[in-house]
N, C-alpha and C positions, 0 to 999 in steps of 0.2 A: 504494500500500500504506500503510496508515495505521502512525503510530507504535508504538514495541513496547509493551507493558504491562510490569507490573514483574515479573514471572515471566520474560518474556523475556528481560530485560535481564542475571537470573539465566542460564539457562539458557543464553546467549551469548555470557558474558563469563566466562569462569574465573576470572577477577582480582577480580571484584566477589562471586563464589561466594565463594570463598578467604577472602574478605575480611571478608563477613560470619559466616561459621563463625567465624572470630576475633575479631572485634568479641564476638560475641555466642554465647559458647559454652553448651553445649548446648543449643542452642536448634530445635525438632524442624523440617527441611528444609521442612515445609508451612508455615512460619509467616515465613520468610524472606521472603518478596515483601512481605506486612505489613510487616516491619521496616524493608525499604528504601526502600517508600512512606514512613513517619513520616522517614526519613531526609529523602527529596527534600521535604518541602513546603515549606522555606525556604531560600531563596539563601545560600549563607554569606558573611558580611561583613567588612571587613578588620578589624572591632573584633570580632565574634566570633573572630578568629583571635588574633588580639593578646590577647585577656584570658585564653583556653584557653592558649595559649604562654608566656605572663607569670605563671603561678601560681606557678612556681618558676625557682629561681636557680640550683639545682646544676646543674653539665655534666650527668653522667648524666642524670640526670632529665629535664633540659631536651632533650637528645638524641633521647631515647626518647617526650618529648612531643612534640616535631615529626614524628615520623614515624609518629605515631596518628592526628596531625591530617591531615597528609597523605593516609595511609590515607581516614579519613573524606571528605574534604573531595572526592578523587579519583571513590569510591565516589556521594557525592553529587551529582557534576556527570554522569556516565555516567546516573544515573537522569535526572535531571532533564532532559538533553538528550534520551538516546534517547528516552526518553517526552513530549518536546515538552513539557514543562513549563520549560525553557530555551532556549536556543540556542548560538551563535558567541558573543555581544556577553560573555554571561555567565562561558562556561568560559574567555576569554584573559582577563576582568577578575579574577577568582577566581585562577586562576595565576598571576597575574601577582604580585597581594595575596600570595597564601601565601609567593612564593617572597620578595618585600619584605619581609615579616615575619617569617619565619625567617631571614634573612640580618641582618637588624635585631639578630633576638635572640641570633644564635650569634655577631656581631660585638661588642655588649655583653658578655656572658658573658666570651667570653676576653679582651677588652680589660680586663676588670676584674679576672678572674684576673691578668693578667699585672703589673698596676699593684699587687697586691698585694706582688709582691717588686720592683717594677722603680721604681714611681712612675711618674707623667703626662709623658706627651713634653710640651716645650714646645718656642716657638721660642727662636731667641733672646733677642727681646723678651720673652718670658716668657708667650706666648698659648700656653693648651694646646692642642694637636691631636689631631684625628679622621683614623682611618683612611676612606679617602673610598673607597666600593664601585662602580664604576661598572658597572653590568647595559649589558649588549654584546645585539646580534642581538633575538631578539623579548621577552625579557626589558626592555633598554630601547624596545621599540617597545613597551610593555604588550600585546603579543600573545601571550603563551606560552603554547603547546599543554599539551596533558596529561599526556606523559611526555616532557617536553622538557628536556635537558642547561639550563644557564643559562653565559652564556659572563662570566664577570667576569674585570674589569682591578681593579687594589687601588693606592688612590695615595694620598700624604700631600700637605699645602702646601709646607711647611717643613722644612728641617734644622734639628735642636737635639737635646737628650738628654732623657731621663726625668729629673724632678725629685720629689723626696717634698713631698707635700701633706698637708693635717690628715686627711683620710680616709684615703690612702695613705702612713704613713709608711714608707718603703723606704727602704735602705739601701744597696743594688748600682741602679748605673747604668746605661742603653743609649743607642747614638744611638737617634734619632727611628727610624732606617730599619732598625736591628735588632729595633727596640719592634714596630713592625707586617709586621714581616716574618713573626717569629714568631706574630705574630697572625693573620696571613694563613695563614700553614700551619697552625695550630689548627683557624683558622675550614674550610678544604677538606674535611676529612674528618669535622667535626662535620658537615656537610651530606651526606657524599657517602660516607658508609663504610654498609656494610650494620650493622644491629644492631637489634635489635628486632625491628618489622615491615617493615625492608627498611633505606630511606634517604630523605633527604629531597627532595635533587636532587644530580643527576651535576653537577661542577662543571668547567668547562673553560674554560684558562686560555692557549691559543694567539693570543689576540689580543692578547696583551698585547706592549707593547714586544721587541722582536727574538724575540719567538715563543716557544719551548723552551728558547731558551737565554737570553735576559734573564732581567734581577732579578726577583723574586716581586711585591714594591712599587718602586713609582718615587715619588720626591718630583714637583714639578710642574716644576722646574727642568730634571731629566733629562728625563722627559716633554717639554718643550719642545725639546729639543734634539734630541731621537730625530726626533722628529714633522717637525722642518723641516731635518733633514739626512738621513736615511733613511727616512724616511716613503713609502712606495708607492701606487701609486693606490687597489691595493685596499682598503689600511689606511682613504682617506677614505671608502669606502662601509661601512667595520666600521662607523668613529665617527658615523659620520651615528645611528647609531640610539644610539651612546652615551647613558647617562644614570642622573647618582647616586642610586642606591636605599637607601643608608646612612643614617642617624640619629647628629645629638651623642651623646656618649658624655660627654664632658670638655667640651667647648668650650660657651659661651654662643650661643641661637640665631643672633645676630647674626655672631657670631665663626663660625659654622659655616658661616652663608649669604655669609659673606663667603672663607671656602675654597673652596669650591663654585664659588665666582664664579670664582675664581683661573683654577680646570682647567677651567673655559667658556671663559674670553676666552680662553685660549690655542689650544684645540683649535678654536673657531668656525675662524679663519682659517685654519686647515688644509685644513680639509673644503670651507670654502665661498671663493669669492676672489672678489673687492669687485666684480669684473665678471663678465658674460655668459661663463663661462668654455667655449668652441666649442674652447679650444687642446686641452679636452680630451677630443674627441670623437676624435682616434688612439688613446687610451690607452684611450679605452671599445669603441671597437673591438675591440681587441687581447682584452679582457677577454671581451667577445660571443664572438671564436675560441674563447679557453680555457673558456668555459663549454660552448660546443656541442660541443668536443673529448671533456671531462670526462661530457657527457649521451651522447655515443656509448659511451664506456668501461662505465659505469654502466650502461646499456641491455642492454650485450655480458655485464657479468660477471650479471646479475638475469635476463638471457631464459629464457625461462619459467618464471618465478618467480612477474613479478608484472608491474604497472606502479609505478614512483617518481611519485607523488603531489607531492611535494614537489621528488626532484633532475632527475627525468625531463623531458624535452622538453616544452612545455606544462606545467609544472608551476607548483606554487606561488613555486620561485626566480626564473623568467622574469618574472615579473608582480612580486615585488619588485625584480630586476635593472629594469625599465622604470621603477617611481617611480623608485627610487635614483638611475639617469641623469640623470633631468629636473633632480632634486635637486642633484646636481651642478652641472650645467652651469649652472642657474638662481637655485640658494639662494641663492648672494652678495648678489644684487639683489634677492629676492624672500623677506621674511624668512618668508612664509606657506608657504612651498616648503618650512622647516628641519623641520616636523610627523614625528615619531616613528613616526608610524601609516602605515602602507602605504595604509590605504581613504581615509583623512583627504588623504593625498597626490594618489589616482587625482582626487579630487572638486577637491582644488585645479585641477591639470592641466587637468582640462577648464573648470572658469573661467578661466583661463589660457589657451587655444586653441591649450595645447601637445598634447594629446589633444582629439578629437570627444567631445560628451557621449554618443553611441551605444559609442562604443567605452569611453572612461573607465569610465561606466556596467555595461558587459557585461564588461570586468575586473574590478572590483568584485563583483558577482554570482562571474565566473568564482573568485574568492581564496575569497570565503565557501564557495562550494560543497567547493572543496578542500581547506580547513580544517578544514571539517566532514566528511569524509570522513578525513582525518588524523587527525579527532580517535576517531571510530567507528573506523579499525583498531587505536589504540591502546590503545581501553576493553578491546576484547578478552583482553587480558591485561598489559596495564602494560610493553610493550615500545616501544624506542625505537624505531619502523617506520615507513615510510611506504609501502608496497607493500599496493597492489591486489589479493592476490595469486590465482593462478590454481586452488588447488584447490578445488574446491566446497565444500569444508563449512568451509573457513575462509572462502571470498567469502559462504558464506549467512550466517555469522554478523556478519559486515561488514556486507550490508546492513540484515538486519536493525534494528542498532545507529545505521545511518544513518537507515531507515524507510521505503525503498525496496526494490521488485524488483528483483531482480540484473541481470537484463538491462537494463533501460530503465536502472538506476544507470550499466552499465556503456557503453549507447551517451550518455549525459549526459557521463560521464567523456571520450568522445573527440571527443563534439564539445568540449567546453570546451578540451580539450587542442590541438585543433585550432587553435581560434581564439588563443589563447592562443600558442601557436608562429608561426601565420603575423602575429600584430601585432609579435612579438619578432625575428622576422628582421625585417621592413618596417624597424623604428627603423634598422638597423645596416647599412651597405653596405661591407664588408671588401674591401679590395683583393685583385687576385690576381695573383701571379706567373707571370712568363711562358718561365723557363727554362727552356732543353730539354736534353736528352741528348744526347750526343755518339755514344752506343753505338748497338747495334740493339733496342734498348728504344726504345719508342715516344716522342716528341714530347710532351713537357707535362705527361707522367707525374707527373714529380717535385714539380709546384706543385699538383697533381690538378684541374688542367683539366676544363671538361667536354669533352667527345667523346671522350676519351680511353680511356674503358669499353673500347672493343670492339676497339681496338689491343691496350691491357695483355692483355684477357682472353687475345689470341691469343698472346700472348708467351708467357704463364703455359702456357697450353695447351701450345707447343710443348718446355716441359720437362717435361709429361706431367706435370702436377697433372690432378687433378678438380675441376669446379665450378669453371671458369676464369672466370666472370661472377661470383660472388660472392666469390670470391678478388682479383679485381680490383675490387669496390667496397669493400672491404675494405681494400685498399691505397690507394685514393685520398680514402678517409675520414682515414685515417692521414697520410697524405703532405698534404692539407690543413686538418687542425689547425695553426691557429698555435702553438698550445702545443709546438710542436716550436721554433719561432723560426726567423727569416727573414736571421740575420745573424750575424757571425762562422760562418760555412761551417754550420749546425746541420741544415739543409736537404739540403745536401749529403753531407752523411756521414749524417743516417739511408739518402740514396739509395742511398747508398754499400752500406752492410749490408743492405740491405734486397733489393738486386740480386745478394749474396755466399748470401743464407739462400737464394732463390728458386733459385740455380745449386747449391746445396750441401745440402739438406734430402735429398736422393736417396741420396745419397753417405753421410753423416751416419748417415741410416736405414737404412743395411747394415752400421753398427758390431758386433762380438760381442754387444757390452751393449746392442743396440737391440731394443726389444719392436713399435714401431712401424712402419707402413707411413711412404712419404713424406710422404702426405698429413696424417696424424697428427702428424709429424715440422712440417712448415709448420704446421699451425695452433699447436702450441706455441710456437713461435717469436713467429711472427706475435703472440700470446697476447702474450708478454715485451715486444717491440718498445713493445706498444700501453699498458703498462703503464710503460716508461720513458722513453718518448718529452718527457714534458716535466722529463727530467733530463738535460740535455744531455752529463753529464759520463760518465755510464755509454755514452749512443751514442758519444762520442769515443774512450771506450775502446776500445768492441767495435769499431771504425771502425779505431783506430790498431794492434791489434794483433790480426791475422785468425787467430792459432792461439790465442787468447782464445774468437774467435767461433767456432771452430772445439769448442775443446772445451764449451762454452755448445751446442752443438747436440748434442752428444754427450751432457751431460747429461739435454737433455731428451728424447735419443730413451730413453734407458737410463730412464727413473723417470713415470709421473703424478705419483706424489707430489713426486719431486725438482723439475719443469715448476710446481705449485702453490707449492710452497715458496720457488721462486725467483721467483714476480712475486708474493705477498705478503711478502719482505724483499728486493726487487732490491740492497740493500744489500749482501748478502753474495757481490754479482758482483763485491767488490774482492779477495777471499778467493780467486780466481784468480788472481789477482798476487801472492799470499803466499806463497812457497817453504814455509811451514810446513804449505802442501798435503798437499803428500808427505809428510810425517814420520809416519804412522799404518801399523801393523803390529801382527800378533798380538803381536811381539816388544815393543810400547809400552806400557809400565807404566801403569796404569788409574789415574795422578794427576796432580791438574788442577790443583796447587797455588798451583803457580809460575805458571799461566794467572791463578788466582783472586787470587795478589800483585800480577799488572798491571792485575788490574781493580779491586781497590781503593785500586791509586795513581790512577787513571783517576777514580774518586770522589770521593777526598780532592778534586782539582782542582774540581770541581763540584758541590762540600760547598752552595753556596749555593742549588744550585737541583735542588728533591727530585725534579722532574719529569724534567730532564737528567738523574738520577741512575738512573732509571728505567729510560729510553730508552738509556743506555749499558749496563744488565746486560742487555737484552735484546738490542742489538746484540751484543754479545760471546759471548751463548747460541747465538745466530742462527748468528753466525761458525763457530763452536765445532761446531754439528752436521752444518753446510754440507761444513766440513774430514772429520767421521767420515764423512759421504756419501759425498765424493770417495773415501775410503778405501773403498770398502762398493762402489761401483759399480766398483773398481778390480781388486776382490777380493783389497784387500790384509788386509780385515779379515773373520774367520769370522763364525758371527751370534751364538757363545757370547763373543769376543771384543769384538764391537760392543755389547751388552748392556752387558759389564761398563763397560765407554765412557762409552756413554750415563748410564749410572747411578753413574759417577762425577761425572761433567759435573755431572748433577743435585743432587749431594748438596754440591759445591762449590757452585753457585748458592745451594741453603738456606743455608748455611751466613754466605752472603754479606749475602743477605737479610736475616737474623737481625739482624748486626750491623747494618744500616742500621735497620733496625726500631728495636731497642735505641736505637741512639742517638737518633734519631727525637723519642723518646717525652719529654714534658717530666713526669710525673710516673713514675717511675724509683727503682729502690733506686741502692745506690752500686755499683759494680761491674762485674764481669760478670753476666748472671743467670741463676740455677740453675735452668735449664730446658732440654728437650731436646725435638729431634725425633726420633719413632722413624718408622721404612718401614715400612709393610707392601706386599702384593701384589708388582708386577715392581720394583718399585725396593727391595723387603726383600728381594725373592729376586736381585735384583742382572740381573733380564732386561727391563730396560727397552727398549721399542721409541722408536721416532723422535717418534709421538704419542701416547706412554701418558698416563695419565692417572696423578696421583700420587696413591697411598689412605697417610696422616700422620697420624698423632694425635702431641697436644702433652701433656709433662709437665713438672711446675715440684717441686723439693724445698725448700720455701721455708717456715720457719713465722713467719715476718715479718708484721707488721700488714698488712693488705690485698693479699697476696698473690695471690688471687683475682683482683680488680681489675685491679691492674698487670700480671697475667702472659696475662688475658681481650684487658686493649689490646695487647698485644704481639702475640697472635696475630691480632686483626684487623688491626691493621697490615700483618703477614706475610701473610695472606689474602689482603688488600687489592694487595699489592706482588704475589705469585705470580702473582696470577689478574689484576690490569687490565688493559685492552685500552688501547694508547698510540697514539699514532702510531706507534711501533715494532711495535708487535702486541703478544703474550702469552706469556709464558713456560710455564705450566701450566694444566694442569686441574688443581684437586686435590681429591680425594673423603676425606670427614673421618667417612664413614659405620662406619667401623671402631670409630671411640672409643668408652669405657663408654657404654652405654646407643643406642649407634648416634645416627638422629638428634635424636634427645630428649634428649640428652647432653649437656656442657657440652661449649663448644670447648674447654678445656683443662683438666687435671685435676690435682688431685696425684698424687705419687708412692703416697699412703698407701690414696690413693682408689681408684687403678689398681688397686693390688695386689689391696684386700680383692675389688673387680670380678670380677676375673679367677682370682683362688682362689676364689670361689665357694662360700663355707663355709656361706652360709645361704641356700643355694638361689634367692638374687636375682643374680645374678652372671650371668659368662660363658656361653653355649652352647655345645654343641660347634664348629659354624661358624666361634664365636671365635677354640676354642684352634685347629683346623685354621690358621686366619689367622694365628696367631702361631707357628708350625711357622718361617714366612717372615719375620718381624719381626726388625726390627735400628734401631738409631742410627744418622743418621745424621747429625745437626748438633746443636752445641748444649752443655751443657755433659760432658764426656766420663763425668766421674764420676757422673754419675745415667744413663751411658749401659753403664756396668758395673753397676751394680744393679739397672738394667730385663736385664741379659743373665743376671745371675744370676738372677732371680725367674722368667724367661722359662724357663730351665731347670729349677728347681726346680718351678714349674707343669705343666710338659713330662712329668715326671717322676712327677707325679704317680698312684698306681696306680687301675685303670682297667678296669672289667669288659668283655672285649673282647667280648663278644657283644652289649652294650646300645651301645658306640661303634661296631661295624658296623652297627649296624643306624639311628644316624642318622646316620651316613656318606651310606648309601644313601639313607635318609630325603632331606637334602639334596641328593645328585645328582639325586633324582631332579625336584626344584624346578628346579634347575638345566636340566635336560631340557625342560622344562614351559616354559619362563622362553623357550628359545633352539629354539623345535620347526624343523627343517628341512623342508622342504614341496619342497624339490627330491632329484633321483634322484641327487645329487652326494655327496658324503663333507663333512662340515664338521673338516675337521683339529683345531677347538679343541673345540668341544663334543657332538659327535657322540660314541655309544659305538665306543670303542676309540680314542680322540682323546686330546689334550693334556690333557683335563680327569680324565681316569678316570685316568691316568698320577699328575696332581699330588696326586687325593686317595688314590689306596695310597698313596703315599709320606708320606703327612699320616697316614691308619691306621696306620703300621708308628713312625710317631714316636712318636704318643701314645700305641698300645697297647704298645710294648715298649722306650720310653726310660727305665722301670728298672731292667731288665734290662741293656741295651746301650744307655746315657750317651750313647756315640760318635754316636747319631742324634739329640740334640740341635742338634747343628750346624748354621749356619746355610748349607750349603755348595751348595744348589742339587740338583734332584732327581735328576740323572744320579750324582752323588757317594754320595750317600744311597742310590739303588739298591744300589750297589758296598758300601758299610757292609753295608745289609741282607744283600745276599748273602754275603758276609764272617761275619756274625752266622751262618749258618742260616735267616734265616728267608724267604729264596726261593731257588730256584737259582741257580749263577751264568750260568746260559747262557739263564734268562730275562732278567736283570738286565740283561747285555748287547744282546738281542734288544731293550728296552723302553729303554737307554738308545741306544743308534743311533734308536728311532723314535723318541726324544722328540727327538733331533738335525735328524733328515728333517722331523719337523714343522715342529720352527721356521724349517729352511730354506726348505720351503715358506711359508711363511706371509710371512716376510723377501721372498720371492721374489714375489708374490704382490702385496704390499700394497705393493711398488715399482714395478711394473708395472703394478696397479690404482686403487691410492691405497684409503683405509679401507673397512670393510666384511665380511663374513663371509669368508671362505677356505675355497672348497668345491671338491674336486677328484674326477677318476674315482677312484672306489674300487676299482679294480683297479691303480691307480699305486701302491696303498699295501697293498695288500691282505694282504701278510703281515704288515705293522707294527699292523694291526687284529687280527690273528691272535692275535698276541705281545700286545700291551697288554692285549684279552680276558682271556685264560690269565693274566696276573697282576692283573687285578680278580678272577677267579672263585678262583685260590688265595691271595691274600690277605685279600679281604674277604666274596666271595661267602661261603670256609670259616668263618669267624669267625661268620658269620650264621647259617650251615645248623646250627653247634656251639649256637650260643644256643639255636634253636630246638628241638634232640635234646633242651637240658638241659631246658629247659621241661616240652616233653612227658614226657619221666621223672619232672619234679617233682611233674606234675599225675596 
């Protein structure tokens, strides 16, 4: 199949569509291929990047010009490859430049802000120093993909302080290691915060000295001492690809090239050692286990998804893990071995007659092809992916992008994987253990022996699982990972539990709270095991205390969701061992206060590293909804109860956030800052579920010079901190589509600006849908007193009078979008959005606020729709024995729904409609008398008028 044309290239990649609509606004859709033709016909170069990047000096500006170039530069490599007017060689040289030059120039930038008040680190001898950037993984191999993370370490030469110079005269002082610390934190999210047209590169900063929890910066001193006292073997395959991508700032080239040198001679002998180093071919071994461990994991969690291009078997890691090794064990002595480049490597290699030049050769070919296949999933839309993936019309756009037939791509794909896997086992011969069992479980089991298949399978069999042959290669996949480890008993206690799940998942899966058969029941397990298994400390747990493991099964027969949640944060299987388990009851007051003062003592402690500070609010959320579970699956908690839970949790977190943010920020008023978050949807209406999603608009009452500004960074900060994925995972979704102007909207707004929005006096303002949404609105972080006169305007807006036959009638208007939006195509009931559902419920109760909150005040209240029934009826204006008919069903809903998406995990909530059939009854009959009437009156008057 011949390459795509530029229409194609459009029409295949959403990202490059998107992209050019913005580039190039209103510009008519038939003229766009033109556009991106003039795009591709020149290579971009590292001095066209550098002179487009260097036009200006401001942060802002400068910010928002890297991620234009970006944009472009992106857009320009997808044409040019897909259409064969480039290749490989281009898009990793191109990436690699962009990302050296804008690391270049957001390291300048704040190094020079900062020297504005700080003055120039020196040492002590009085030589000024550079922040030294070292690009980690394919960034220092000059290979970097197209929507590729960049993994930087940040290091100085020298200890010494900031000194003032004739350019910087300063006044306040740092050491050297607070000067670039701060620097470093600047420079992260000037790269890596969304703003503009996106970001420039995700920045990831795990490789650096002791991980998450080391310094941001190392001098070279510490460095040295990490490196040859804790240093791990895998650290030497990081640094193999090590290498400074930074530029003088302060120092003289010579003075630069001689820091540089500094953190070479020290790390060379880390990585490489003077001899043939064969000692450590155990240790690559070991590393071969946990990689093939890690490719089964990743296979299991992606099946039918896709294929991993990159992590998957035969992948692109295998073929770099093969240079790497050679490198190793060879580079000491062979300085042409130390090469950056993976292809650069395979060709050593085979000059070398460490690799055949057939096989060197046919890896080589094998990495390009994959690369380029990596690089075409991810033109598709600027996702960090590397999956295959199996639906057709994303594999058609894949090939396409690559310039291949899907099918022939896709048998190219398995042979190369092929090949590629069986050269990757040949290097490696892992020893195997020969321990048997003492029990009536079969012989060998536990080291996963081969022959062992057809004993295990029968074991399994005879406690009456299903699919006793893939239950058992399944355990023997698991039981021979090394990544379990061979010493200190690690081996033996997974056999341990692993023998306890298989006699006990039966039992388990007859609990009250079990939704599952057994076989369901084992494979969640199974799930877990395979996900902790190289955390030795969690199997010792569940090993040393078997009513641990005991309720760990009980969990997961009781939830999907609760079984997902615990092998994406297995962390909070210590939260079983915390008697504050049990402390949850209706009877427990919805405040997380005293939770939120031990987690920002827990901060303070880890003030220096923003990344640990991260990964601790998320551990502690994690904990925190683990514990409402247990309560939830215990039924010690109702689901109007857990709501309010939840949604306290959440508004303690914001809250928390805030202040991290706040302090965060180097340009800052003095103070607290007058700004707030308000709720809307389940977290305003206070019915937060386990995975809602949070809808938040930001207001600031601030008439301060640049208030704007500072209160814009503050919320992407917050954004930034809600929503990142960590190692720990992610706190929130949150949906900011609510605010003035929806998405077209500032992220943050005045108080002044809110307001005029939302009264709406000259007809530019709020919709109805608006004020509906603010029925539900409330504060819930932030500073309090702008949080009392968003409740008073909230009210007085509320209040507002309101011809009630033109608000029925776009009531209905919008339900019926809503209908449109959510069509049901099954013979089922959809509890939320179905008529006579949860949604026809919340919007009377939204018509009865805003048509008759001047009359009756009291339905201002932010108090939840069952309350607000009870007002109304109270008022007159529905009966009371509807009110109670409609609040029991909006109860029975959410029970369902709680009930439902615990036992399902997310998704619609559709049930027989004869389970509920009078609660449809009853909800009907107060949509038809309270809005239907209001409609049918509009229209009487009409007609009379007319």
């Amino acid at each position: 199949m011949p390459k795509c044309d530029f229409r194609g290239v459009i029409e295949n990649s959403p990202f490059v569509e998107r992209s050019l609509k913005s580039m190039y606004p209103g510009t008519d859709e038939a003229e766009l291929p033109a556009r991106l033709e003039a795009l591709a016909q020149m290579s971009p170069s590292a001095e066209e990047i550098r002179s487009e990047i260097r036009e200006t000096e401001d942060e802002e500006a400068l910010a928002l010009r890297m991620r234009e170039v970006r944009r472009r530069i992106l857009v320009t490599l997808a044409a040019r490859d897909a259409t064969g007017l480039g290749g490989y060689p281009e898009v990793v040289r191109v990436m690699t430049e962009l990302a050296e030059e804008t690391i270049q120039a957001a390291v300048r930038c704040q190094t020079r802000l900062l020297a504005e008040r700080f003055g120039v680190p020196m040492s002590e001898d009085g030589v000024p120093q550079d922040l030294l950037v070292v690009g980690m993984g394919k960034l220092g191999g000059a290979e970097l993909n197209v929507s590729s993370d960049i993994d930087l370490i940040f290091l100085y030469d020298c200890d010494g302080e900031t000194r003032p110079t004739e350019e910087f005269p300063a006044r306040r002082s740092l050491s050297n290691r607070e000067f670039f610390e701060r620097v470093a934190r600047r420079v992260i999210p000037m790269l890596s915060d969304i703003r503009g047209c996106g970001f420039v590169f995700r920045v990831d900063m795990r490789l650096r000295p002791n991980g998450t929890s080391g310094p941001m910066v190392c001098s070279s001193g510490m460095l040295e001492e990490y490196l040859y006292t804790q240093g791990r073997d895998w650290e030497r395959f990081a640094w193999l690809k090590g290498r400074i991508v930074s530029e003088p700032v302060f120092a003289t080239p010579d003075a630069y090239k001689s820091q540089c040198a500094s953190i070479e001679s020290l790390v060379r002998p880390f990585v490489y050692r003077k001899y043939v180093d064969f000692s450590a071919i155990s240790s690559l071994a070991a590393l071969h286990d946990m990689i093939r461990a890690e490719t089964i994991r990743r296979e299991l969690k992606h099946q039918g998804q896709g294929v991993n291009v990159k992590l998957g078997s035969g992948g692109i890691r295998n073929i770099e893990f093969i240079a790497q090794t050679f490198q190793v064990i060879r580079g000491g002595r062979d300085p042409l071995l130390r090469s950056h480049s993976t292809l650069q490597t395979l060709g050593y290699l085979a000059d070398r007659g460490a690799l055949t030049a057939s096989v060197a050769e046919r890896l080589k070919r094998s990495y390009v092809m994959l690369r380029n296949l990596e690089h075409a999933i991810q033109y598709v839309d600027d996702q960090q992916t590397q999956l295959w993936p199996t639906d057709p019309a994303a594999r058609h756009r894949v090939a396409m992008l690559y310039g291949e037939e899907e099918s022939a791509l896709d048998a190219k794909l398995q042979e190369v994987r092929e090949f590629v896997r069986t050269t990757f086992d040949s290097i490696f011969h892992a020893q195997e253990q020969t321990e048997e069992s003492a029990s009536d479980w079969p012989e060998g089991w536990t080291a996963g022996l081969p022959g062992t298949e057809k004993p295990l399978a029968a074991k399994i069999a005879s406690l009456g699982y299903q699919d006793s042959d893939s239950l058992a290669a399944r355990v023997l996949a698991l039981m021979s990972s090394r990544n379990i480890g061979r010493s200190n008993g690690a081996l033996e206690r997974m056999a341990s539990v692993l023998k306890q799940v298989f006699e006990h998942c039966t039992e388990w899966a007859r609990f009250d709270t079990s939704t599952v058969s057994s076989d369901e029941e084992l494979d969640r397990c199974l799930g877990l095991l395979e996900v902790i298994a190289g955390r030795p400390t969690y199997v010792a747990l569940l090993y040393q205390y078997p009513d641990m493991l005991k309720r760990v099964g009980r969990v997961l027969a009781s939830s999907r969701w609760a079984a997902d949640y615990l092998k994406e944060h297995p962390i909070i299987l210590d939260e079983l061992m915390d008697q504050r388990v049990e402390e949850f009851s209706d009877d427990t007051p919805a405040d997380w206060s005293a939770w939120a003062d031990r987690l920002r003592t827990e901060l303070r402690a880890a003030s220096d590293d923003q990344e640990r500070q991260l990964n601790l609010i998320r551990d502690a959320h994690h904990g925190a909804v683990f514990r409402l579970l247990m309560a939830d699956l215990d039924r010690r908690l109702s689901t109007v109860r857990l709501a309010d839970q939840l949604s306290a949790l959440a508004d303690a977190v914001i809250e928390v956030v805030l202040e991290l943010a706040w302090n965060s920020l180097f340009r800052k008023f003095e103070g607290d800052p007058k700004f707030a978050v308000i709720a809307y949807g389940k977290l305003g209406g206070k019915e937060l579920g386990y995975a809602s999603d949070l809808d938040l608009i930001y207001l600031y009452d601030d008439d301060r010079m640049d208030s704007d500004m500072v209160y814009t960074r503050l919320v992407r900060r917050m954004m930034n901190w809600l929503t990142m994925q960590t190692s720990s995972g992610r706190l929130f979704e949150v949906d900011l589509r609510l605010r003035p102007n929806g998405a077209d909207g500032l992220v943050v707004s005045s108080f002044d600006s809110w307001q005029k929005y939302e009264r709406n006096e000259d007809g530019k303002g709020a919709w109805t849908w608006e004020l509906q949404a603010l029925t539900r609105a409330r504060f819930c972080a932030g500073d309090p007193s702008i949080g009392e006169k968003f409740e008073a305007e909230r009210k007085r807006i509320l209040q507002s009078p309101r011809n009630r036959a033109e608000l029925a009638s776009e009531v209905i208007s919008m339900r019926q979008r809503m209908l449109d939006g959510h069509k049901n195509p099954t013979e089922l009931f959809d509890i939320k959005h179905d008529r006579g559902g949860m949604v026809d419920i919340e919007f009377a109760v939204q018509y009865l606020v805003l048509a008759y909150s001047k009359d009756f005040p009291e339905l201002v209240g932010n108090l939840g729709n069952i309350h607000l029934l009870a007002i109304a009826a109270d008022a007159g204006l529905i009966s009371k024995d509807l009110a109670r008919d409609c609040s029991e069903a909006y109860r029975k809903y959410r029970a369902i729904q709680r009930e439902v998406r615990l036992a399902q995990g997310d998704g619609p909530v559709r049930v027989d409609p004869a389970r509920v059939e009078g609660e449809i009854a009853s909800v009907n009959q107060l949509w038809n008398d309270v809005i239907g009437a209001a409609a049918q009156t509009g229209e009487e008057a009409h007609h009379a008028a007319s």
